[in-house]
SEFIZA-3560 file (N, C-alpha, C; in Angstrom, 3 decimals):
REM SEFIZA-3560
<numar><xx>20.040</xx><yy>89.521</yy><zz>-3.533</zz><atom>N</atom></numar>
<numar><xx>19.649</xx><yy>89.452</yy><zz>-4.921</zz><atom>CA</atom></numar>
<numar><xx>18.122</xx><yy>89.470</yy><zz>-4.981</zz><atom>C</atom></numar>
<numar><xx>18.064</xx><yy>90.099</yy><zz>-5.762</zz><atom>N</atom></numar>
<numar><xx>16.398</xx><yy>90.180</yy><zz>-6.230</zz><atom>CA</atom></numar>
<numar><xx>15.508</xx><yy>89.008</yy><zz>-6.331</zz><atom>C</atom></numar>
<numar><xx>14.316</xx><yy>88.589</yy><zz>-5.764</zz><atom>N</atom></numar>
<numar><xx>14.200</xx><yy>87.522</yy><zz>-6.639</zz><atom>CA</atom></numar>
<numar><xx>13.735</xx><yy>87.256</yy><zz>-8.159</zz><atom>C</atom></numar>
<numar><xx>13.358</xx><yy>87.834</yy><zz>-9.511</zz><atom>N</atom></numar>
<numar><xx>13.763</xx><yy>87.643</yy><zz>-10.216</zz><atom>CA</atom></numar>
<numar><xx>14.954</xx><yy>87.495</yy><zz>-11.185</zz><atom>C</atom></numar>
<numar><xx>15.942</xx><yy>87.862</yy><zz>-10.001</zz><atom>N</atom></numar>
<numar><xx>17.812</xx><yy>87.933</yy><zz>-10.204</zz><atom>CA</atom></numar>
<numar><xx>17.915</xx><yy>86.405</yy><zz>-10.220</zz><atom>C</atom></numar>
<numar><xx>17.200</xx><yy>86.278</yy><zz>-9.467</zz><atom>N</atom></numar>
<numar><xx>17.850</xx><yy>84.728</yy><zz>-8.520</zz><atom>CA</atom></numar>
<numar><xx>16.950</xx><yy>83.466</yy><zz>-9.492</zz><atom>C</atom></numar>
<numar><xx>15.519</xx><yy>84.068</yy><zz>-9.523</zz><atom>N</atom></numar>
<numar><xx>15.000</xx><yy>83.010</yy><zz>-10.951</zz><atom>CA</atom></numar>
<numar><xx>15.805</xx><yy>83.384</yy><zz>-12.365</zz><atom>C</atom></numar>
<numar><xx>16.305</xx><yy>83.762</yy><zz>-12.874</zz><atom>N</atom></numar>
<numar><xx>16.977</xx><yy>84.173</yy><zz>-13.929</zz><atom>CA</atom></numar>
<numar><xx>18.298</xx><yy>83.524</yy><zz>-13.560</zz><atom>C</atom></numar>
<numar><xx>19.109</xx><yy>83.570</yy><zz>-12.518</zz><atom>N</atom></numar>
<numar><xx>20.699</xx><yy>83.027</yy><zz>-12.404</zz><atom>CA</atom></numar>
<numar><xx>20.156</xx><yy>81.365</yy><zz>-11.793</zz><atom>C</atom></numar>
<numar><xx>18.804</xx><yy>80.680</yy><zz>-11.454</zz><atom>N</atom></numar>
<numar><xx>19.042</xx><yy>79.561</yy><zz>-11.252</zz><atom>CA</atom></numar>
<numar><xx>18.062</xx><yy>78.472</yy><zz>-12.754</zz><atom>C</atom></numar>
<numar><xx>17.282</xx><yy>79.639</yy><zz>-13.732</zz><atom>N</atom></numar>
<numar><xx>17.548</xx><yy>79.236</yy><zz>-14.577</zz><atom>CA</atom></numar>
<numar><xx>18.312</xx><yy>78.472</yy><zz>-15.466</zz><atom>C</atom></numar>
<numar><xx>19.255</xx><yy>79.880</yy><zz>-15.768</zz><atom>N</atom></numar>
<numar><xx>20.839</xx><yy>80.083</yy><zz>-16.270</zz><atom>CA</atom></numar>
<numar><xx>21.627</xx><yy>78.512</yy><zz>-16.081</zz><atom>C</atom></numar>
<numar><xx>22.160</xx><yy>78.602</yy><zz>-14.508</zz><atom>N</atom></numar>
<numar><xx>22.437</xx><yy>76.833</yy><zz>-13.778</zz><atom>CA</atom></numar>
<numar><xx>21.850</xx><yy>75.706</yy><zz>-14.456</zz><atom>C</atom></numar>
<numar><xx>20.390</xx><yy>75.827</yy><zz>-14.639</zz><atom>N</atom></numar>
<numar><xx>19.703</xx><yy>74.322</yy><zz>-14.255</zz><atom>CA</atom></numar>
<numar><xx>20.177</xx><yy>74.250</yy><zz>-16.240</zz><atom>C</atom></numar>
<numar><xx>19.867</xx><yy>75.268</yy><zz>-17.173</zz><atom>N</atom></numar>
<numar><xx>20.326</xx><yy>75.263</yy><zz>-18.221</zz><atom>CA</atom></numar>
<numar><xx>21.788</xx><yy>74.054</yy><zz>-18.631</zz><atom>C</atom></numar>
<numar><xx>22.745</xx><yy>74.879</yy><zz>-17.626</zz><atom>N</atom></numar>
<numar><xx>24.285</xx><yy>75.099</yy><zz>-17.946</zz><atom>CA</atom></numar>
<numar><xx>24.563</xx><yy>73.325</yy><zz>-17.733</zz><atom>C</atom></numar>
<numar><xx>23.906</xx><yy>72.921</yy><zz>-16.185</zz><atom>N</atom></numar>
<numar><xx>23.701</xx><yy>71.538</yy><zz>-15.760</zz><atom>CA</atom></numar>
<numar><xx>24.001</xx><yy>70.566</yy><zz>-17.110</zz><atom>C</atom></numar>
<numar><xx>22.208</xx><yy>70.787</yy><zz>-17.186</zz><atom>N</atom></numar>
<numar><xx>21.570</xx><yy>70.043</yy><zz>-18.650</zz><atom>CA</atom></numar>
<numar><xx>22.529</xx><yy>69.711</yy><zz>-19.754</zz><atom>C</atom></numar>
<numar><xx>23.406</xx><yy>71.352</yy><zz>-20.023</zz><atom>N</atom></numar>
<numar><xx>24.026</xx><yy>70.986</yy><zz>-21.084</zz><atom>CA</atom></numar>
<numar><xx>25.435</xx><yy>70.468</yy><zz>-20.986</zz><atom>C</atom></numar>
<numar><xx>26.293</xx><yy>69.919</yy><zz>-19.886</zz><atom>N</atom></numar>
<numar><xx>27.464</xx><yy>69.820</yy><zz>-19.849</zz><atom>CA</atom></numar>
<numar><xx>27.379</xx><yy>68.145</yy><zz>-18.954</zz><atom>C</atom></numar>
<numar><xx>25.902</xx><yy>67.895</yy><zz>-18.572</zz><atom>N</atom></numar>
<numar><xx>24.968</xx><yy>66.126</yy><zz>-18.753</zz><atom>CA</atom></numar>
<numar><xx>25.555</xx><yy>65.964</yy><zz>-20.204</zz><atom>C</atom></numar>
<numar><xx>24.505</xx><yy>66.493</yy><zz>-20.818</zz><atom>N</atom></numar>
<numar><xx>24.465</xx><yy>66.289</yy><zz>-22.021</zz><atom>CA</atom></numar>
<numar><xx>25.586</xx><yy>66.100</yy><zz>-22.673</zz><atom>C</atom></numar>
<numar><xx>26.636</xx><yy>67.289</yy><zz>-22.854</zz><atom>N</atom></numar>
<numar><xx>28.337</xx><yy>67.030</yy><zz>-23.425</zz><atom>CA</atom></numar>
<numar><xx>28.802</xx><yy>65.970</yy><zz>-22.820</zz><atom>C</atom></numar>
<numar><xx>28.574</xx><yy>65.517</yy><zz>-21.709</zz><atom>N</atom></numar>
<numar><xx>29.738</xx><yy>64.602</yy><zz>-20.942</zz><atom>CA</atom></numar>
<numar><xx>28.814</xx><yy>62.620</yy><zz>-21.372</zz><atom>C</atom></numar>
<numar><xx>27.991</xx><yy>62.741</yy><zz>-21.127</zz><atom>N</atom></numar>
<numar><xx>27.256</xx><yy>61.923</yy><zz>-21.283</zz><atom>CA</atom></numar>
<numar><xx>26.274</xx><yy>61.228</yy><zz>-22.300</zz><atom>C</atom></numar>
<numar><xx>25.974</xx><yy>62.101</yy><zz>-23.122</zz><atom>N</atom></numar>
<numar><xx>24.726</xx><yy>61.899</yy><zz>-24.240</zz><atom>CA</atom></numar>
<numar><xx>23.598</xx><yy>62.601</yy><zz>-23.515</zz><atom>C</atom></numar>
<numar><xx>22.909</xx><yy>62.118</yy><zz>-24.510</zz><atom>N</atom></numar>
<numar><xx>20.974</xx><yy>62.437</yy><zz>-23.814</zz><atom>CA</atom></numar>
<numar><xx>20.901</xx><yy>61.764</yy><zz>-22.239</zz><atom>C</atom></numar>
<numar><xx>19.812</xx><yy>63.327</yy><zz>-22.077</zz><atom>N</atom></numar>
<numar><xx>19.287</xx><yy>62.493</yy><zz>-20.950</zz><atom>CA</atom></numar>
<numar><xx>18.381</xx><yy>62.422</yy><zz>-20.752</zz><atom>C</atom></numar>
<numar><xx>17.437</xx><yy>61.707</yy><zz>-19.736</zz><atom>N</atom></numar>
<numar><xx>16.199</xx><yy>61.569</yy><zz>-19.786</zz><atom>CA</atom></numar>
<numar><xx>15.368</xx><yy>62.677</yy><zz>-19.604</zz><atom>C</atom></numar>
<numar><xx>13.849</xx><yy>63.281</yy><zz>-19.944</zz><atom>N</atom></numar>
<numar><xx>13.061</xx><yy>63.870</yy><zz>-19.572</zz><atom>CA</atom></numar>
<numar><xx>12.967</xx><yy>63.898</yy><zz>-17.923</zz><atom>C</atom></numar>
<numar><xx>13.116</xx><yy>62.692</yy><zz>-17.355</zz><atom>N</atom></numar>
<numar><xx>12.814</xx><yy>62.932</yy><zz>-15.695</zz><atom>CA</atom></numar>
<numar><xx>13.948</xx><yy>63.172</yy><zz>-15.480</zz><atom>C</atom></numar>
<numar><xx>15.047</xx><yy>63.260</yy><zz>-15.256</zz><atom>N</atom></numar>
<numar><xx>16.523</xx><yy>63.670</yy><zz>-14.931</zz><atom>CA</atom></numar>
<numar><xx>16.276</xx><yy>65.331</yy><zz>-15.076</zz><atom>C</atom></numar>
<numar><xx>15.430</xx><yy>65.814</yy><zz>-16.732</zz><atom>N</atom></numar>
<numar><xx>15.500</xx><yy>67.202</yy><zz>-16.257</zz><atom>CA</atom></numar>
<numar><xx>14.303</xx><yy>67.855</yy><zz>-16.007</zz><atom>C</atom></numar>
<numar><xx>13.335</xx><yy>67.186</yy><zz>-15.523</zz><atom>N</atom></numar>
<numar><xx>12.264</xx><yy>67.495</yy><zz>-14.470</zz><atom>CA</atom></numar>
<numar><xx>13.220</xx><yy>67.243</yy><zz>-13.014</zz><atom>C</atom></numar>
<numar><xx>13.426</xx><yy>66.716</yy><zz>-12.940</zz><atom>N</atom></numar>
<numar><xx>14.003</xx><yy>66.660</yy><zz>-11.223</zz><atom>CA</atom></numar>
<numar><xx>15.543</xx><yy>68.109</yy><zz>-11.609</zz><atom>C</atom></numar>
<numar><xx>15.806</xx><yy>67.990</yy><zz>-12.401</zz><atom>N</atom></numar>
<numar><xx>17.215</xx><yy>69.531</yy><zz>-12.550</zz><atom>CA</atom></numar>
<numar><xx>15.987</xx><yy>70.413</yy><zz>-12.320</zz><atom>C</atom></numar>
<numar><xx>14.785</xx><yy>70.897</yy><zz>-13.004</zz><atom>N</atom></numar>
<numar><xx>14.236</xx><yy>71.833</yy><zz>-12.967</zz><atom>CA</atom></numar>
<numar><xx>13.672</xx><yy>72.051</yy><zz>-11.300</zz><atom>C</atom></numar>
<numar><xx>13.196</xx><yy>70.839</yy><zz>-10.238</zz><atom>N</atom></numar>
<numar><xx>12.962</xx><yy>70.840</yy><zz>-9.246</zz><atom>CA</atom></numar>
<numar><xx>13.779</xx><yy>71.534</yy><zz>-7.979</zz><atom>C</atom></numar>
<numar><xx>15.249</xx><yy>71.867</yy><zz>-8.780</zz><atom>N</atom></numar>
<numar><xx>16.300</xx><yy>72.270</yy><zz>-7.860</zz><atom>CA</atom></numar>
<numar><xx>16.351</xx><yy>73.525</yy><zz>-7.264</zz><atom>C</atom></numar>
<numar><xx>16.071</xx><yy>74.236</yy><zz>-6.490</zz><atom>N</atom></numar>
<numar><xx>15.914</xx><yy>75.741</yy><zz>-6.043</zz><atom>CA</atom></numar>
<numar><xx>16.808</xx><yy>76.633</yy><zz>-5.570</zz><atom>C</atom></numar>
<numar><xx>18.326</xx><yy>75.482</yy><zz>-5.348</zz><atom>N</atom></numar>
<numar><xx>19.158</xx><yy>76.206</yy><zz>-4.399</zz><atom>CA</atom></numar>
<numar><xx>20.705</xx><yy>76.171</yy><zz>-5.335</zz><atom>C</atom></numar>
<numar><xx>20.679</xx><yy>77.554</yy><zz>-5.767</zz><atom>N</atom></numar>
<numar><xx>22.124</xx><yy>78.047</yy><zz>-6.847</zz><atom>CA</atom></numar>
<numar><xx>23.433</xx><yy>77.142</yy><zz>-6.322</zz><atom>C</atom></numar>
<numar><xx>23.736</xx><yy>77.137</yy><zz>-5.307</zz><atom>N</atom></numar>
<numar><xx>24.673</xx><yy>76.274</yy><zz>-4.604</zz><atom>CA</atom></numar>
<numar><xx>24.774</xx><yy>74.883</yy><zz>-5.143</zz><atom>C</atom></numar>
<numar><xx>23.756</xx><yy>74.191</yy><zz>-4.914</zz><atom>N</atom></numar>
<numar><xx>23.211</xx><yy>72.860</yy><zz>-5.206</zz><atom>CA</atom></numar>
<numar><xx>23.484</xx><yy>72.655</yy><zz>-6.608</zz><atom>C</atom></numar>
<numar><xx>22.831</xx><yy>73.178</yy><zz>-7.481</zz><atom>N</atom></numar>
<numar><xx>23.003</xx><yy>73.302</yy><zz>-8.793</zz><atom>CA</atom></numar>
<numar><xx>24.624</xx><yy>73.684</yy><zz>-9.277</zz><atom>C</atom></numar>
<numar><xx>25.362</xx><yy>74.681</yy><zz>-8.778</zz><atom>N</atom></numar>
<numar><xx>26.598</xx><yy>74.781</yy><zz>-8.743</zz><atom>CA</atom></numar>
<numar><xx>27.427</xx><yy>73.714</yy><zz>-8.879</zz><atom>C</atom></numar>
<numar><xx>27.380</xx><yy>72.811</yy><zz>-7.333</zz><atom>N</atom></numar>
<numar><xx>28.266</xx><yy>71.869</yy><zz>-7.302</zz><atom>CA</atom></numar>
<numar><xx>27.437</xx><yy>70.676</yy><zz>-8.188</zz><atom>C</atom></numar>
<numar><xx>26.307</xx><yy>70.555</yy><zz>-8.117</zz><atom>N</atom></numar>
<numar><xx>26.047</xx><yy>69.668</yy><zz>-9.370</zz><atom>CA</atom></numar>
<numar><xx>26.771</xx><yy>69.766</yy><zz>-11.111</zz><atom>C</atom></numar>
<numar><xx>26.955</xx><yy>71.026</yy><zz>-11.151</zz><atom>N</atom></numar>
<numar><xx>27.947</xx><yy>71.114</yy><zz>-12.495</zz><atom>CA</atom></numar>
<numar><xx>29.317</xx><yy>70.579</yy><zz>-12.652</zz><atom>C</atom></numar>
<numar><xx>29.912</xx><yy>71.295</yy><zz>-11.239</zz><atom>N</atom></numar>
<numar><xx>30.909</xx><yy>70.897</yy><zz>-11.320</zz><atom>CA</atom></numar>
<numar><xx>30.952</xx><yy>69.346</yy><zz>-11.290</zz><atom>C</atom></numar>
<numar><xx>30.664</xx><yy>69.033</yy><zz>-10.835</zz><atom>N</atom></numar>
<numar><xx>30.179</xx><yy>67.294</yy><zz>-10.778</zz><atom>CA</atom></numar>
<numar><xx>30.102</xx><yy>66.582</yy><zz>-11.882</zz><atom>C</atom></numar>
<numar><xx>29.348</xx><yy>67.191</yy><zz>-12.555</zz><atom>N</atom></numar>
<numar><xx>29.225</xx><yy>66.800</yy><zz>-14.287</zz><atom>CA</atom></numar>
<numar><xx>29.963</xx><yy>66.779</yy><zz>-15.003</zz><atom>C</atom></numar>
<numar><xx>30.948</xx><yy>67.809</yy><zz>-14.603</zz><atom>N</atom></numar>
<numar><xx>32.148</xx><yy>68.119</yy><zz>-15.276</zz><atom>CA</atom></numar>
<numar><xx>33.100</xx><yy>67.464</yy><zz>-15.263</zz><atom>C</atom></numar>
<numar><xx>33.114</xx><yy>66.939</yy><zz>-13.944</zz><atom>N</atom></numar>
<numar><xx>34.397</xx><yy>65.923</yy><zz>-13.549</zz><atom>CA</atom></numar>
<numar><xx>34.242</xx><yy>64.374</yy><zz>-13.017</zz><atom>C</atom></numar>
<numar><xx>32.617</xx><yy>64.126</yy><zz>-12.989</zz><atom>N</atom></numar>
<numar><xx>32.683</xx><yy>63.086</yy><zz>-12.843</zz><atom>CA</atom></numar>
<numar><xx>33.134</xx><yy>61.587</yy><zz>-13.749</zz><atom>C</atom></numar>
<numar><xx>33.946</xx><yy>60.722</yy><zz>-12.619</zz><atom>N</atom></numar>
<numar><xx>34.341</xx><yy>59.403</yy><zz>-14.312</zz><atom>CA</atom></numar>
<numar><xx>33.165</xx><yy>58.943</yy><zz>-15.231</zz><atom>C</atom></numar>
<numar><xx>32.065</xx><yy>58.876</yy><zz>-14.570</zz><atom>N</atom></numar>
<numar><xx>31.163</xx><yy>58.552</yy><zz>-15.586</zz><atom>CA</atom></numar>
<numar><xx>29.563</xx><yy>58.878</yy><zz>-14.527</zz><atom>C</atom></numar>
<numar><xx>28.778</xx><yy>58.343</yy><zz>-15.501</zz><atom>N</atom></numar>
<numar><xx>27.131</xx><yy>58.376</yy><zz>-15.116</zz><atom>CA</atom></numar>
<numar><xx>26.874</xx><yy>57.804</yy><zz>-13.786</zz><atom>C</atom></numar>
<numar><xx>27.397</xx><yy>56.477</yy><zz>-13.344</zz><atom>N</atom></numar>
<numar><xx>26.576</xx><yy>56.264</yy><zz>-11.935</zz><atom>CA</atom></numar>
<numar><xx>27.593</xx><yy>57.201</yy><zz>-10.926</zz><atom>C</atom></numar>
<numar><xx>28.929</xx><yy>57.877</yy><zz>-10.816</zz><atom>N</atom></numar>
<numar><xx>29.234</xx><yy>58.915</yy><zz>-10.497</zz><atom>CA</atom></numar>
<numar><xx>28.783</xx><yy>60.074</yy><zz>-10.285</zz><atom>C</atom></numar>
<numar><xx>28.086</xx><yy>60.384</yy><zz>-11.116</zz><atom>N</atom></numar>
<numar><xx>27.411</xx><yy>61.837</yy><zz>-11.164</zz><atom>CA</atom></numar>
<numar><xx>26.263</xx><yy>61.630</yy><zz>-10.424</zz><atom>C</atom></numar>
<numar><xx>25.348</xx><yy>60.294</yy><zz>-10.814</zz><atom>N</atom></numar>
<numar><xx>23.980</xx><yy>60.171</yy><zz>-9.997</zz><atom>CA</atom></numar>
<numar><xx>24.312</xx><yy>59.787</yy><zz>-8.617</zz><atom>C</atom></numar>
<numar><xx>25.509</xx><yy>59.435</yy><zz>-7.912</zz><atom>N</atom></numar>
<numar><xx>25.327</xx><yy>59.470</yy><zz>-6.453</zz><atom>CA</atom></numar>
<numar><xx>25.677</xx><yy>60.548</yy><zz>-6.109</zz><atom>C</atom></numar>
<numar><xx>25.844</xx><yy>61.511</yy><zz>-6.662</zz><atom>N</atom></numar>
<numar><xx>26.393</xx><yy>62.964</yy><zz>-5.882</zz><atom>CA</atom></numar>
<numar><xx>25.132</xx><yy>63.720</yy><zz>-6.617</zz><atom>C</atom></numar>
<numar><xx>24.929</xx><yy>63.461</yy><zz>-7.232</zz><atom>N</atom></numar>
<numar><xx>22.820</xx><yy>63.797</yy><zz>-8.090</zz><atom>CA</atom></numar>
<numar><xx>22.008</xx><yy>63.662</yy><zz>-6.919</zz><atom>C</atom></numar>
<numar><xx>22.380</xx><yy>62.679</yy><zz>-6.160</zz><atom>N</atom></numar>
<numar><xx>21.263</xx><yy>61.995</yy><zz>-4.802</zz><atom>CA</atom></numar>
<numar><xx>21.595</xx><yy>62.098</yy><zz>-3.204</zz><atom>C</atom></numar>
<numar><xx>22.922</xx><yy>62.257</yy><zz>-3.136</zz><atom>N</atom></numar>
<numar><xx>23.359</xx><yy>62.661</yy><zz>-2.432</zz><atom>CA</atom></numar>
<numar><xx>22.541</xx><yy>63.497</yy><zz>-1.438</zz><atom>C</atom></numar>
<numar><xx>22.830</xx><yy>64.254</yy><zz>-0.037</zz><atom>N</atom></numar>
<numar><xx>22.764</xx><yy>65.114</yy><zz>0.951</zz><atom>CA</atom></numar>
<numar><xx>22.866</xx><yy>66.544</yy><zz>0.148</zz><atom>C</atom></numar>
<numar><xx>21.898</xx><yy>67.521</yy><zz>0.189</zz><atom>N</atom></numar>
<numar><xx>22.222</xx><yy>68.817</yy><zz>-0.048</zz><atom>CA</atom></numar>
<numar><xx>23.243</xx><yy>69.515</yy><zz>-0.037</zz><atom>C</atom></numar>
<numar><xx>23.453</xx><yy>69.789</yy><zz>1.616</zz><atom>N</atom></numar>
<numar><xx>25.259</xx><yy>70.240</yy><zz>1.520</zz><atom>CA</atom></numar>
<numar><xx>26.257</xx><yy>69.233</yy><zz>1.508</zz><atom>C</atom></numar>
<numar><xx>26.088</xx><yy>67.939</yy><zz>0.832</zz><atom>N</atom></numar>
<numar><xx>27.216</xx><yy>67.361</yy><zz>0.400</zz><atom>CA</atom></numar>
<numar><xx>28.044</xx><yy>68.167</yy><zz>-0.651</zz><atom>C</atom></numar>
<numar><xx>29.426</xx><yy>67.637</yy><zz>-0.103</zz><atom>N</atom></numar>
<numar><xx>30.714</xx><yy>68.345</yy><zz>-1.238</zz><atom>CA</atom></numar>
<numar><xx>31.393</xx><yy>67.569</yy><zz>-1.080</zz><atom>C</atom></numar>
<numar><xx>31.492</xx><yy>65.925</yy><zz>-2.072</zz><atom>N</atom></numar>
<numar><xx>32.782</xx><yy>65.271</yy><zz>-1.544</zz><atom>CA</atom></numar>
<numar><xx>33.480</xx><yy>65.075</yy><zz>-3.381</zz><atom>C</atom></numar>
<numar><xx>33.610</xx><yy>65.903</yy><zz>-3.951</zz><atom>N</atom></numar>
<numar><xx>34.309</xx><yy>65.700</yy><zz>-5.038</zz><atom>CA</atom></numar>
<numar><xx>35.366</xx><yy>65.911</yy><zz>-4.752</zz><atom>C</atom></numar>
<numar><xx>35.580</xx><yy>64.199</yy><zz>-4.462</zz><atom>N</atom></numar>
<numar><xx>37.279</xx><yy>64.398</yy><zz>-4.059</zz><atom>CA</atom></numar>
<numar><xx>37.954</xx><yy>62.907</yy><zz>-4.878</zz><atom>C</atom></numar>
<numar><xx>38.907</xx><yy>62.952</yy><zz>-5.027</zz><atom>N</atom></numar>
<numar><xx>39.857</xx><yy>61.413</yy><zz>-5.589</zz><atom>CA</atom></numar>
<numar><xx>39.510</xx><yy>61.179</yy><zz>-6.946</zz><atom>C</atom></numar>
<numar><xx>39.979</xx><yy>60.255</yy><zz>-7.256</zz><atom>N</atom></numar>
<numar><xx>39.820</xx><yy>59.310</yy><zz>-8.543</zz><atom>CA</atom></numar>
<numar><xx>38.283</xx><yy>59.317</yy><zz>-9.537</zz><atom>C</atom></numar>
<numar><xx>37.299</xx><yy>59.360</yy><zz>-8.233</zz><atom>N</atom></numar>
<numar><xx>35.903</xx><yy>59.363</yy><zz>-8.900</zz><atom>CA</atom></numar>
<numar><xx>35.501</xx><yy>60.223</yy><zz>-9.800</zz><atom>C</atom></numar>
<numar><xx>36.214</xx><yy>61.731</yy><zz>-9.317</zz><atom>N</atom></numar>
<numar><xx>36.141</xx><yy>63.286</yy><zz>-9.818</zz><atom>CA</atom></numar>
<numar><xx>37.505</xx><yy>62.940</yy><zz>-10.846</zz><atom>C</atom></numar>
<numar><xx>37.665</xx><yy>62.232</yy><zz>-11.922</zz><atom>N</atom></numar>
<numar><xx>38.922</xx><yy>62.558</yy><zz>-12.604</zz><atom>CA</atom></numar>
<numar><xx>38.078</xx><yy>62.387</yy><zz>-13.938</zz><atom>C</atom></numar>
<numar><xx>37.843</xx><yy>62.999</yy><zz>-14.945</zz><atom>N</atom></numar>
<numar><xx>36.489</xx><yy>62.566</yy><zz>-15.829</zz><atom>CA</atom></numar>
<numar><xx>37.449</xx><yy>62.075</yy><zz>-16.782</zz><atom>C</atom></numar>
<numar><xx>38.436</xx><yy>61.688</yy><zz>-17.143</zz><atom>N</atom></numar>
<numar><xx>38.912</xx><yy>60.806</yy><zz>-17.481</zz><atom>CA</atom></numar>
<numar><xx>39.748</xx><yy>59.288</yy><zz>-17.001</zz><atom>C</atom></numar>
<numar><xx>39.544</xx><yy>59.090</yy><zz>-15.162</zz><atom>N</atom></numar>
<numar><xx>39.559</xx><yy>57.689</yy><zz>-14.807</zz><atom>CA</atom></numar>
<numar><xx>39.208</xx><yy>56.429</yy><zz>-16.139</zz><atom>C</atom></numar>
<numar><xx>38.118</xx><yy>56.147</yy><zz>-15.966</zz><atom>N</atom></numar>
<numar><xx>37.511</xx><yy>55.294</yy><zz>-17.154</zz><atom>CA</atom></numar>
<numar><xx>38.101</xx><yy>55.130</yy><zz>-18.173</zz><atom>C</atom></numar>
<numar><xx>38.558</xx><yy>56.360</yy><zz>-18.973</zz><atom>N</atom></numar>
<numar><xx>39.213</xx><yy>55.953</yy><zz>-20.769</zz><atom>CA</atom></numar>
<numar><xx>40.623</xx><yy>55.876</yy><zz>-20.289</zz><atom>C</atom></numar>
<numar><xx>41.364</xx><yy>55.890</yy><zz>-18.774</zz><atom>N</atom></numar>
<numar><xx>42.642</xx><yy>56.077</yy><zz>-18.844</zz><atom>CA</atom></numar>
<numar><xx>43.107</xx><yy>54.315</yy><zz>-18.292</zz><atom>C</atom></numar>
<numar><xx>41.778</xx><yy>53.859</yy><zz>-17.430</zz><atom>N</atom></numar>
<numar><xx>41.585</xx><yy>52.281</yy><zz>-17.268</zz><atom>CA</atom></numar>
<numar><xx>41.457</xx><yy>51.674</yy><zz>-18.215</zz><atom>C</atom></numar>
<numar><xx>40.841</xx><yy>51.762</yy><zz>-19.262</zz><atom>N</atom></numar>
<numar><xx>40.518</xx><yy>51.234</yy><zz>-20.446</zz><atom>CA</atom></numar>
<numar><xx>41.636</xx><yy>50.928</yy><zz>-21.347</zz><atom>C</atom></numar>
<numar><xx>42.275</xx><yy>52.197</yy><zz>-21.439</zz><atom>N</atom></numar>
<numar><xx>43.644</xx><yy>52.259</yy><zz>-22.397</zz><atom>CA</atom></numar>
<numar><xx>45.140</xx><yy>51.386</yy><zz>-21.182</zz><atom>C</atom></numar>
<numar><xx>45.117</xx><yy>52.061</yy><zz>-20.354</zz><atom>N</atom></numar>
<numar><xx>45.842</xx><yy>51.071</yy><zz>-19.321</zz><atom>CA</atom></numar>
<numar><xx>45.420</xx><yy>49.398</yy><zz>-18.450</zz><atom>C</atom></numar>
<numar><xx>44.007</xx><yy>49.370</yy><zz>-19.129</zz><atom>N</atom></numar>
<numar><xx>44.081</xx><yy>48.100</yy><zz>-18.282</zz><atom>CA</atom></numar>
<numar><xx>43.860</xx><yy>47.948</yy><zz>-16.907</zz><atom>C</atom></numar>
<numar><xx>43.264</xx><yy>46.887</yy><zz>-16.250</zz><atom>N</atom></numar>
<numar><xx>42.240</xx><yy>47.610</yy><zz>-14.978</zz><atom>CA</atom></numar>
<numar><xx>42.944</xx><yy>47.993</yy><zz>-13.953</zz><atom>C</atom></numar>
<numar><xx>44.521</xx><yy>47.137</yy><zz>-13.832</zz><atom>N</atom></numar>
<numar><xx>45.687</xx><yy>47.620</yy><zz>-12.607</zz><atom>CA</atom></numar>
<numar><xx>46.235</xx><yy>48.874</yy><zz>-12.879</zz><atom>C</atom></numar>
<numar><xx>46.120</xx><yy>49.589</yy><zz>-14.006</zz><atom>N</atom></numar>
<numar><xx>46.430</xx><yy>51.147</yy><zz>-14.559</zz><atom>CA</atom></numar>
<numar><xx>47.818</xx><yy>50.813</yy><zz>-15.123</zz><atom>C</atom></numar>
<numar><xx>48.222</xx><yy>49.388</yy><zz>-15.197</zz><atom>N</atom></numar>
<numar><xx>49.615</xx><yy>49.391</yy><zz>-16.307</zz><atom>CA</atom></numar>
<numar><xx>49.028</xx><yy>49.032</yy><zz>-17.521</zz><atom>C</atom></numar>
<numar><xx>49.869</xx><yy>50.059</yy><zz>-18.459</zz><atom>N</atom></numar>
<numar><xx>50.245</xx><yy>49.998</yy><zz>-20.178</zz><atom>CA</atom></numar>
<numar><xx>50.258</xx><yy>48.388</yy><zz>-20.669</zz><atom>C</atom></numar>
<numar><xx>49.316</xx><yy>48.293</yy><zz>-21.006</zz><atom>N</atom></numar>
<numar><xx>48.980</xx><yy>46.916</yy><zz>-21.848</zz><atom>CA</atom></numar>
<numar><xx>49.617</xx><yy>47.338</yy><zz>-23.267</zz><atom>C</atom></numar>
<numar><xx>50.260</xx><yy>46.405</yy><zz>-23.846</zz><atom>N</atom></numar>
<numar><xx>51.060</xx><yy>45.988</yy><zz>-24.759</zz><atom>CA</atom></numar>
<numar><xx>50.083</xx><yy>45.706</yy><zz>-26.533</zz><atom>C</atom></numar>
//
């Protein structure tokens, strides 16, 4: 890929990031997207979305935010982006409270 292909598609990402933070979470801080804008590697930014997407909540997303580069552990319960409202409505052992 070209590199203005590649500034244009990791744009695009650091954009897509920002805004699906934003849907899942509320606002976010100015330094949250100074450090998104710091990101260089499409990959990185990739699985950071997906992350966003599925993480149960905010300190979720920021340990895989901080994480190892080629970390990929979106795996279990943590990645269910509705864990949290399904504890909440079930109660913290996950049985149907009355």
């Amino acid at each position: 890929m070209f590199s203005f292909e590649s500034e244009s598609v990791l744009a695009i990402d650091r954009e897509d990031l920002i805004t699906v933070l934003k849907m899942r979470f509320g606002m976010i801080t100015g330094e949250m997207i100074e450090k998104i804008y710091e990101i260089d590697n499409m990959n990185t930014l990739q699985r950071l979305i997906i992350a966003a997407a599925n993480a149960a909540n905010w300190k979720i997303f920021l340990e895989e935010f901080h994480s190892e580069e080629e970390s990929f552990r979106l795996l279990g319960e943590n990645f269910n982006p509705i864990r949290d409202w399904l504890k909440e409505r079930d109660g913290i052992d996950g049985k149907e409270t009355k």
